[in-house]
C-alpha positions in Angstrom: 0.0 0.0 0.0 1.2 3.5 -1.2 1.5 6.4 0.4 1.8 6.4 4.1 1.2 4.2 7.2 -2.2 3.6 8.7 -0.5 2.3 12.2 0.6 6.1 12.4 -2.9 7.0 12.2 -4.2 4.5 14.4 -1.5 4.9 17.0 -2.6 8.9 17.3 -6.3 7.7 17.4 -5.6 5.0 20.6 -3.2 8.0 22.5 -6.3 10.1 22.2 -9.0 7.8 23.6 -7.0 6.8 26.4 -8.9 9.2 28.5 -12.3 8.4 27.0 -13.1 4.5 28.0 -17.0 4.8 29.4 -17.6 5.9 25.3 -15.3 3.4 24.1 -17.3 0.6 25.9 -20.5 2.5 24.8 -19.2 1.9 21.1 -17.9 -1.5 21.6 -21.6 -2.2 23.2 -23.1 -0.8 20.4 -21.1 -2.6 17.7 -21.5 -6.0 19.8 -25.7 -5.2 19.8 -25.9 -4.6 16.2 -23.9 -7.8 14.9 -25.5 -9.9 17.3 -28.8 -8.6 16.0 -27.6 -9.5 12.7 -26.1 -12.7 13.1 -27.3 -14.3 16.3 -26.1 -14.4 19.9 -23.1 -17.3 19.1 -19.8 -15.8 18.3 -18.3 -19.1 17.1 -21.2 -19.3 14.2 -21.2 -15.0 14.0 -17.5 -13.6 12.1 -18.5 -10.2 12.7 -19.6 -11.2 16.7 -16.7 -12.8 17.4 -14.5 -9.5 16.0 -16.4 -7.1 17.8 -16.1 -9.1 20.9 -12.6 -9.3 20.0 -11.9 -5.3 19.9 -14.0 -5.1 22.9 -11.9 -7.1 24.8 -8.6 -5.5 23.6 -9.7 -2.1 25.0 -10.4 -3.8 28.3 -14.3 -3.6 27.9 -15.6 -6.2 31.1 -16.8 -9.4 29.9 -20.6 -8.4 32.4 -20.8 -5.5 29.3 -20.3 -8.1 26.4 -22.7 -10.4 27.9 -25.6 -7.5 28.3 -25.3 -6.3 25.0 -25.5 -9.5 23.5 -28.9 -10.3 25.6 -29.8 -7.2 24.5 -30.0 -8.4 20.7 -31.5 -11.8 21.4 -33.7 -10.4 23.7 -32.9 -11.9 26.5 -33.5 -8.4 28.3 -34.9 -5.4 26.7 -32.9 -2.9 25.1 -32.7 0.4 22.7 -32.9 -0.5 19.5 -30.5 0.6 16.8 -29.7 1.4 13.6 -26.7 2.1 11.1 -25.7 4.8 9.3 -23.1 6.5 6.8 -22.3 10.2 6.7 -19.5 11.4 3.8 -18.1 15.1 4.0 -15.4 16.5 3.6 -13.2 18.1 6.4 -10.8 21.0 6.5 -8.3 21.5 2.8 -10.6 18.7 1.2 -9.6 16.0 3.0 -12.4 13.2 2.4 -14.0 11.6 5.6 -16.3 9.4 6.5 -18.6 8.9 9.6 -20.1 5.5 10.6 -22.6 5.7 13.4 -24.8 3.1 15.8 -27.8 5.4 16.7 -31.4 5.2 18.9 -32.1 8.5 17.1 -31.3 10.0 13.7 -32.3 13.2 14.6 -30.2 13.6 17.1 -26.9 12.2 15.4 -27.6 14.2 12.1 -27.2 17.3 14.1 -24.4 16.0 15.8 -22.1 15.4 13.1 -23.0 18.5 10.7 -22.6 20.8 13.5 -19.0 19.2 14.1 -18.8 19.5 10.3 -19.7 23.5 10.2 -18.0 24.1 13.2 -14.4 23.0 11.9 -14.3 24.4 8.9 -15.8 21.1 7.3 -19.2 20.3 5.0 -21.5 16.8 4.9 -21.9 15.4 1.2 -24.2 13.2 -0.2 -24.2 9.5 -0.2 -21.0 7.9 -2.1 -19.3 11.4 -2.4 -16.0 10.5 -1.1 -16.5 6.7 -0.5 -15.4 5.9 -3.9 -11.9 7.4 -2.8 -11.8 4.1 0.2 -11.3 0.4 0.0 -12.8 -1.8 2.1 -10.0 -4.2 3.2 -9.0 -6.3 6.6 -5.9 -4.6 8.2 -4.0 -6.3 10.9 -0.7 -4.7 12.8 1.8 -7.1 14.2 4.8 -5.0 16.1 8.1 -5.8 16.0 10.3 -3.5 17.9 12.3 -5.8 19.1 13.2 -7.0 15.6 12.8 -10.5 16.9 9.8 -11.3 13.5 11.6 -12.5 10.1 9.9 -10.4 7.4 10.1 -13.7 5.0 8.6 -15.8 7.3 5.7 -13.6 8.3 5.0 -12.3 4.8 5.1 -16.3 3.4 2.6 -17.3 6.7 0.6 -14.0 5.5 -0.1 -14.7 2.1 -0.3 -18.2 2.7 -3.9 -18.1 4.6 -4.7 -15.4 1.9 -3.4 -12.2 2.6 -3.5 -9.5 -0.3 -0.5 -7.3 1.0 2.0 -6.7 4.3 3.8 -3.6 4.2 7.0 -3.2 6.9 6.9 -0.7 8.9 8.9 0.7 11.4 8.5 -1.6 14.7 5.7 -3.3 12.8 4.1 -5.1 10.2 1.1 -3.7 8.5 -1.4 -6.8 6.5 -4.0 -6.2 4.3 -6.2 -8.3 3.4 -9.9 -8.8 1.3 -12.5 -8.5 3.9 -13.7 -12.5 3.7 -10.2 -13.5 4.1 -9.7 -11.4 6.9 -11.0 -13.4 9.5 -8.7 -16.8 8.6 -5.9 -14.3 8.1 -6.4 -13.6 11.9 -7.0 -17.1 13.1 -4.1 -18.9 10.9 -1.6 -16.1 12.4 -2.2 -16.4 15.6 -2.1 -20.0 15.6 1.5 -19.3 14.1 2.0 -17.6 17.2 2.2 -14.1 16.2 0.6 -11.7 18.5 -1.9 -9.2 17.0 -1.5 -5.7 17.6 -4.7 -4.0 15.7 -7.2 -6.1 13.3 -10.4 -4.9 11.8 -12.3 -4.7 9.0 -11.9 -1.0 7.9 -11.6 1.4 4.9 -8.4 2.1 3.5 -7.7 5.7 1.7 -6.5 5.1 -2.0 -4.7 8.6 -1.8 -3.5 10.4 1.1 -4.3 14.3 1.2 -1.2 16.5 2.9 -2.9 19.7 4.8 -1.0 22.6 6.0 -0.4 23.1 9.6 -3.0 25.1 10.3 -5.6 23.2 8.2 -4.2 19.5 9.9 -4.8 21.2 13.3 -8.5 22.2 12.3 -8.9 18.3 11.3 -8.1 16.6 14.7 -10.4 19.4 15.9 -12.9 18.0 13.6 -12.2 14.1 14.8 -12.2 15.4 18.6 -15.5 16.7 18.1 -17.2 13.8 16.0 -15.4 11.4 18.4 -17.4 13.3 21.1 -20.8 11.6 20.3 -21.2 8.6 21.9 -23.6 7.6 18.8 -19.8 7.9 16.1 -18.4 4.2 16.0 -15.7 5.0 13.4 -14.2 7.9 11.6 -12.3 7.6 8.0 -10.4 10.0 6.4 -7.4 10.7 3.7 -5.8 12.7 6.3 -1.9 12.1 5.6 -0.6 13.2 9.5 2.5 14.9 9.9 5.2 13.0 11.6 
């Protein structure tokens, strides 16, 4: 993959939520609820269960949380209902973005995210305005700082249970995948033994846009904000970040 590193993204996006973990588990809740709803209450028969249980659990959500939103879905116990939707914009020096959402109330969460829009210097789009500049793909990080992972070795186990792409990085190894593969990706390399860093299903910028100083600062502003919803589950963007 061209252009720049996703882990440097992702690695400003963790620092920041540090501070933030009742919304991450709100999210996490969320995301659990809706592909439980969608697939049944079993994550070994559910793909998109058992990831959302995984990311859960890397963020330390508590297992009592996983549970409940599960029962939730089955209707085990009675919950809000929600529902899924896409917002496209673009932020700050035309960098394209993307806004996925889990919400109880459209009203609500449209106002939410065009006022973070208008306040940062951004504008909402229609429907497939900048999604045609993503990829859908599975991306898994594996660090290395230590140096101790053979870059032939991992790359043959990679594309052996069907990767598309690994890129090395810097203390780590980036893997891209289709998203069907991506889940026996996962499994095969962590029965190699590899520990995984990051892995989701995610969308993947074809071009990276490169903002002035000024403009890149307005941007986080705009992610702070968005990310201040409780109803946002993911933000995409082109942003390439500064080092």
């Amino acid at each position: 993959m061209a252009g720049h590193s996703k882990w440097n993204n992702i690695k400003r996006r963790k620092n920041a939520q540090d501070a933030k973990k009742g919304k991450i588990f709100m999210r996490h809740a969320k995301e659990i609820y809706m592909a439980a709803k969608q697939g049944g209450g079993d994550p070994d028969t559910n793909a998109a269960l058992r990831l959302a249980i995984d990311k859960a659990k890397a963020d330390n959500m508590p297992n009592d949380n996983i549970d409940r939103a599960i029962k939730k879905a089955t209707g085990t116990i009675d919950g809000a209902s929600f529902e899924e939707l896409t917002y496209e914009g673009y932020g700050p020096g035309g960098v394209a973005v993307i806004v996925q959402v889990l919400t109880d109330n459209k009203n609500r969460t449209a106002a939410e995210v065009r006022h973070a829009f208008k306040k940062n210097g951004g504008n909402l789009g229609e429907n497939g305005s900048v999604s045609f500049m993503f990829d859908r793909k599975g991306y898994i990080v594996v660090l290395n700082e230590d140096g101790s992972i053979d870059e032939d070795e991992i790359t043959l186990e990679a594309i052996e249970a069907g990767a598309d792409d690994i890129v090395v990085e810097e203390g780590a190894y980036e893997i891209y995948t289709a998203p069907e593969s991506f889940q026996e990706v996962c499994d095969h390399l962590r029965e190699s033994g590899y520990s995984l860093q990051e892995s989701e299903v995610t969308m993947i910028p074809q071009n990276y846009n490169q903002l002035s100083d000024e403009d890149e600062e307005k941007m986080y502003a705009l992610i702070d904000t968005l990310e201040e919803s409780e109803d946002v589950q993911d933000i995409y963007h082109n942003l390439q970040e500064s080092n």
